[in-house]
DRENVEX-399881 format. One record per residue (C-alpha): residue in one letter; x, y, z. Coordinates in steps of 0.001 Angstrom, whole numbers, padded with zeros to 6 digits, always signed. Layout:
<rs>
AXYZ...
</rs>
This chain:
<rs>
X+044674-018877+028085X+046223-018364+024184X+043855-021475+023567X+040712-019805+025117X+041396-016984+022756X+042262-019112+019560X+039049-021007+020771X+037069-018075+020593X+038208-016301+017450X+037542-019151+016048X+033736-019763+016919X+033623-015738+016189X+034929-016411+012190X+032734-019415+011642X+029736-018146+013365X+030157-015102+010925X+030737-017072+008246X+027532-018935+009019X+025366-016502+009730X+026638-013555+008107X+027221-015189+004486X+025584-018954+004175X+022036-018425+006075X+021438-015168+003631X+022632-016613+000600X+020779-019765+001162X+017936-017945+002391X+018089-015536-000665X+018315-018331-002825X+015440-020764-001931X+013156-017090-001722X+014034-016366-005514X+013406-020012-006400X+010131-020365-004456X+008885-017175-004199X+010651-014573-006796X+007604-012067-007248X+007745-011400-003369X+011741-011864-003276X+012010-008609-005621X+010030-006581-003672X+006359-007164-005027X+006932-005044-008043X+004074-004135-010393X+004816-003355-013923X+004118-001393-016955X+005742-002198-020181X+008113-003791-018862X+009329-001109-016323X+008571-001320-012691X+005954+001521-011602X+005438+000851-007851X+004796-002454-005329X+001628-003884-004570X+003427-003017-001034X+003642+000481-000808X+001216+002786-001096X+001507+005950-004013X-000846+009202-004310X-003315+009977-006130X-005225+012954-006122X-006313+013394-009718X-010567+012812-009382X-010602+010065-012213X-008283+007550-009478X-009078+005898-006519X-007676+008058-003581X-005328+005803-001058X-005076+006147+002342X-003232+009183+003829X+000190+009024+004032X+001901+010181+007704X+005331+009867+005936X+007611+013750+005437X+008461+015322+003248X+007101+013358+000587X+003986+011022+000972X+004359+007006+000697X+008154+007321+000900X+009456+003636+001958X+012704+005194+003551X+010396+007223+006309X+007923+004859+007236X+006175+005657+010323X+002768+006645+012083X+001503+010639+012495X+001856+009773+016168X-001158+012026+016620X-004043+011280+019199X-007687+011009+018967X-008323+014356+020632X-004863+016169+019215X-006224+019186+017095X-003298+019113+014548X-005529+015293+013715X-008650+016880+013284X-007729+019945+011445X-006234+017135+008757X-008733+014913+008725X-011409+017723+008103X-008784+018932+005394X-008784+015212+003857X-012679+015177+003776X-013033+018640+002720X-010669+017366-000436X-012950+014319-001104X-015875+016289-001123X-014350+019010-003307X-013581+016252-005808X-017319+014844-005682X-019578+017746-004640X-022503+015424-005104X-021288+012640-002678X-023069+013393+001337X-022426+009930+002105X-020269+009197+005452X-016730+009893+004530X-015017+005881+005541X-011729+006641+008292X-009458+004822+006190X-010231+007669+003486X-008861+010416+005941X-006415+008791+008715X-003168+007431+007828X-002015+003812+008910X+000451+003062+011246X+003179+002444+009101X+001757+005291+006914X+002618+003410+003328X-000638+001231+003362X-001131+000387-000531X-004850-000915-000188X-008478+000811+001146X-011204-000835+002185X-014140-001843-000091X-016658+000860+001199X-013797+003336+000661X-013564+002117-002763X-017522+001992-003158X-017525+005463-001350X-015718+006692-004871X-016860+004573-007491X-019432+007237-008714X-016461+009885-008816X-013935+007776-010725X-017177+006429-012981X-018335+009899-013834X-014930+011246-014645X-013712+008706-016732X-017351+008579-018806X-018108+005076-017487X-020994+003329-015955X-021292+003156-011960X-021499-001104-012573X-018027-000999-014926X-016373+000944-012025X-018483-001217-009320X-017370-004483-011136X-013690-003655-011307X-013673-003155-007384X-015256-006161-007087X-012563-007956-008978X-010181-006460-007548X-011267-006640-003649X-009304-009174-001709X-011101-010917+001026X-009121-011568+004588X-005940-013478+004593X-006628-017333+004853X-010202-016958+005463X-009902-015231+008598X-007074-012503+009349X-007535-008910+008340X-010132-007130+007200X-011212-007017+003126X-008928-004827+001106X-008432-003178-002248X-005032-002394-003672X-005325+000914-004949X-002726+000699-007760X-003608-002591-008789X-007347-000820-009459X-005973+002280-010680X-003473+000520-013528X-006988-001952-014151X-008925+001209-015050X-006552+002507-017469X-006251-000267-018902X-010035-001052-019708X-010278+002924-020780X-006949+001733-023459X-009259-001175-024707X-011963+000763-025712
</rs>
């Protein structure tokens, strides 16, 4: 029986030793060597210091940015540390009365705009921290962010273009824009100038 147990406790202090200290550490390693921008968390930065991820989603609600998705996180939008869905249905009146807030917002930013308002504009994701909008959400703007800023519709058109990523290998996913990515893009150009 005392051999059973020494058996046992002895699988139990390698098999933690294996996978609670090698596997990570060899994972972590090869990750950092192969991969390091992903490793560290997908960090876009700004002079040197980190400003946000090209993974989590930040607001914007000044009318010379492109406007992310809604967030469903509380208290404070895009947190990563309460990730989750609004959990609302389609027919739920708490969901319509904020997605007619949302588009109510968007056309109090751009009086001018009638166009159809795209979903992703006004309904959060399911994880609620989606960093990227789709390119007719992006084009649904462009004349905003263009007219604010004192640029051209085709500067503001051509940035989304460069910055619209088609699906993932060709096939999964649906076109996307990282809203950041554009947002730090259009500062930039308006810093050249």
């Amino acid at each position: 029986m005392s051999r059973l147990i020494r058996n046992a406790v002895s699988m139990l202090v390698m098999m933690t030793i294996v996978t609670g200290l090698v596997y990570p550490l060899v994972a972590t390693g090869v990750a950092q060597v192969l991969f390091p921008h992903q490793a560290n968390g997908s960090l876009i930065e700004k002079s040197g210091k980190p400003i946000g991820s090209e993974l989590i989603g930040q607001s914007f609600d000044d009318p010379k940015y492109f406007w992310g998705r809604p967030s469903a996180t509380t208290p404070q939008p895009n947190s990563g540390t309460a990730s989750n869905g609004s959990n609302l249905g389609p027919t739920n009146t708490a969901l319509r009365d904020q997605v007619q807030q949302r588009i109510d917002a968007l056309r109090k930013a751009d009086p001018g705009n009638v166009t159809p308002v795209p979903a992703d504009l006004v309904t959060a994701s399911g994880s609620g921290l989606d960093p990227d909008i789709s390119p007719a959400a992006a084009q649904y703007q462009a004349a905003r962010v263009a007219r604010v800023r004192h640029l051209s519709v085709d500067q503001v058109q051509a940035l989304v273009a460069k910055f619209t990523q088609g699906r993932q290998l060709g096939l999964l996913g649906e076109p996307r824009v990282n809203v950041l990515q554009l947002n730090l893009a259009l500062d930039a150009s308006q810093a050249n100038r």
